[in-house]
N, C-alpha and C positions, 0 to 999 in steps of 0.2 A: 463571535461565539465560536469555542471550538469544542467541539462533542468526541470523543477516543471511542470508537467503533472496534477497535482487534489491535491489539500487539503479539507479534511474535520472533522469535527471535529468531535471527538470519546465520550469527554467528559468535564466537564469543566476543565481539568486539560490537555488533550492531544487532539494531531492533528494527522491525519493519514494521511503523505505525500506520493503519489507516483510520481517517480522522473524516468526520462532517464538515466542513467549515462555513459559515456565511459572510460575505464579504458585497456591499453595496444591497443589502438585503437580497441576494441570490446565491443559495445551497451549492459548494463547492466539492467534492471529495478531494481529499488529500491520502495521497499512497506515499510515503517520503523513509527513508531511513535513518536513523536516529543512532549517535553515538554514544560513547562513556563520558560522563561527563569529568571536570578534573578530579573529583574524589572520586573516580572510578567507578562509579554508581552507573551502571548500563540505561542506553537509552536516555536519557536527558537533553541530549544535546542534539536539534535536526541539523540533517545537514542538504547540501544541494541537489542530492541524488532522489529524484521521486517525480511526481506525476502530482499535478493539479488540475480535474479539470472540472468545467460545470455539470449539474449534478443531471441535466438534460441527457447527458453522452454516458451514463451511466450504462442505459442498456444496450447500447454498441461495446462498450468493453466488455460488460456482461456476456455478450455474444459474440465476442472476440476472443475471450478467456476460452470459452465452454467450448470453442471449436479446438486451441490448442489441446486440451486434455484431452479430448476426441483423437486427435491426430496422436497425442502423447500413447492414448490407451491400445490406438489400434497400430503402432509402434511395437510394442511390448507383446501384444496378441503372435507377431508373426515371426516376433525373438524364441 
């Protein structure tokens, strides 16, 4: 089973999909980015570049993200 939680676009060549996945009946997140496929149709095509991990460790990245934009925000605070 795969559930598409958020696409957006990275570039005009790539898509940055995050996906549900379940694999041996245990909820996976997948973060990966996705190419043009051959009719040029963006996004179609994953490729190797992204992040799988069990949906346990969700809120360590969750709390791994929220400190970068923290560090990002008070960055720009002192710009």
């Amino acid at each position: 089973m795969s559930q598409l939680i958020a696409s957006f676009q990275k570039n005009s060549n790539e898509v940055i999909k995050i996906q549900l996945q379940t694999w041996k009946n245990e909820p996976y997140v997948d973060i990966r980015i996705w190419v043009a496929g051959e009719d040029g149709a963006p996004g179609v095509q994953p490729t190797r570049k992204g992040l799988t991990i069990n949906a346990e460790l969700l809120p360590d990245l969750l709390a791994a993200l929220q400190r970068v934009g923290e560090i990002i925000e008070g960055s720009h605070d002192e710009g």
